[in-house]
C-alpha positions in Angstrom: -6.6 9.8 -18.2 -8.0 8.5 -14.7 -6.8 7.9 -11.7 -6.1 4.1 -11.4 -8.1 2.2 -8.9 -6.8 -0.1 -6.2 -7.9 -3.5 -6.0 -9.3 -4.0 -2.3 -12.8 -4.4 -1.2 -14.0 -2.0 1.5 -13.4 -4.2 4.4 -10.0 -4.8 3.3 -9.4 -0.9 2.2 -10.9 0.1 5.8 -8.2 -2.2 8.1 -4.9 -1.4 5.7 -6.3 2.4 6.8 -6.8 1.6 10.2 -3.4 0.0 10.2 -2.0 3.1 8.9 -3.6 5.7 10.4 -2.9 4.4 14.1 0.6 3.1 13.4 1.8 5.7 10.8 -0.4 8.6 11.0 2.2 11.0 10.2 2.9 9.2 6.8 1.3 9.8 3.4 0.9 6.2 1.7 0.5 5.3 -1.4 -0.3 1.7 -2.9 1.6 0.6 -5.9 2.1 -2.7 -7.9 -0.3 -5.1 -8.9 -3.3 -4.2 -6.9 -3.1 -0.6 -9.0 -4.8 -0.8 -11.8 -6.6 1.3 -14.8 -9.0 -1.0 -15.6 -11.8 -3.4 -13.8 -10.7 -6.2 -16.4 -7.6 -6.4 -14.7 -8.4 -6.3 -11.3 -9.8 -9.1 -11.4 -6.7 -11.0 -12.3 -4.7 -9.4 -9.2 -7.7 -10.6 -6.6 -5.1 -12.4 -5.0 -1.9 -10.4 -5.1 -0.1 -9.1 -2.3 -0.5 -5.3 -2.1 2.5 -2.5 -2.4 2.5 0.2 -0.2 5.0 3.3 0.1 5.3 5.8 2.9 6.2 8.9 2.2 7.6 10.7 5.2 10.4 10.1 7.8 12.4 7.1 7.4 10.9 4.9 10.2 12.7 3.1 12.9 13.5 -0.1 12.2 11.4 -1.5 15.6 8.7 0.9 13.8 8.8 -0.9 10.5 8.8 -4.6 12.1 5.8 -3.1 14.2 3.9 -1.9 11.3 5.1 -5.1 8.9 4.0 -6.8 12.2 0.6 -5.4 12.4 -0.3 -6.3 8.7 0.5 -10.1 9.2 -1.7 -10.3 12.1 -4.6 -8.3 10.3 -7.4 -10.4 8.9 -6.1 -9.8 5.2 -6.2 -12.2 3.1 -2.9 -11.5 1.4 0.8 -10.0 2.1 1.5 -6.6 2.8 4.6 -5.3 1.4 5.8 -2.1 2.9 8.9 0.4 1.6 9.7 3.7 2.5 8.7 6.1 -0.9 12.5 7.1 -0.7 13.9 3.7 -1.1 12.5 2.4 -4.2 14.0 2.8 -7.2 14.1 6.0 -9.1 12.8 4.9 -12.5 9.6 3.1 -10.3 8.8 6.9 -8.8 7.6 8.0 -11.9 6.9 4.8 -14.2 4.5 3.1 -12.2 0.9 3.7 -11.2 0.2 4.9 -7.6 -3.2 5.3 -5.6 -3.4 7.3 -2.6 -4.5 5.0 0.2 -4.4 8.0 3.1 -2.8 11.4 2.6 
C-alpha cells in the first residue's frame, strides 16, 4: 500500500509549511480528512475542501492556538484551515483514518 497524498498545490503546500514551521516549529503535523487521499481520482473531488491538520506535541496555549488558527485565516489560502491537537481527536480517528506528514 502507498502512502496517501495530500491534496494542495505547491504554493498552497509551501505557506501551510511556512505557517507551521515559524509558528509551531516544535510540532510534528500531520494533515488528515478530506484533502488525504489514495488516489488522484479523488482528489479532484476535495479541490475545495477545508484541510485537517493535527499537531503532535505539547498542548499549545490557547493565545498560541488563536495565533496559529489566526495566521491561517489571513494566509492567501483559498480554503479553511482546521487545526486540533493529535491528542484530542478521537481515539478510533488515530488509527482509522489516513494521515500525511505535512512537516516532521
Amino acid at each position: 500500500m502507498t502512502a496517501p497524498d495530500i491534496v494542495l498545490t505547491e504554493d498552497e503546500l509551501r505557506t501551510v509549511t511556512q505557517v507551521l514551521a515559524s509558528l509551531v516549529p516544535q510540532h510534528q503535523a500531520m494533515a488528515f480528512g478530506s484533502r488525504v487521499c489514495a488516489s488522484a481520482e479523488a482528489a479532484v473531488r476535495k479541490a475545495h475542501a477545508d484541510l485537517d491538520i493535527a499537531l503532535v506535541g505539547p498542548p499549545l496555549e490557547p493565545h498560541d492556538m488563536f495565533g496559529l488558527r489566526d495566521a491561517f485565516s489571513e494566509s492567501n489560502l483559498p480554503f479553511r484551515v482546521d487545526i486540533s491537537m493529535h491528542d484530542d481527536l478521537p481515539p478510533q480517528w488515530r488509527g482509522s483514518v489516513h494521515w500525511a506528514a505535512l512537516r516532521s
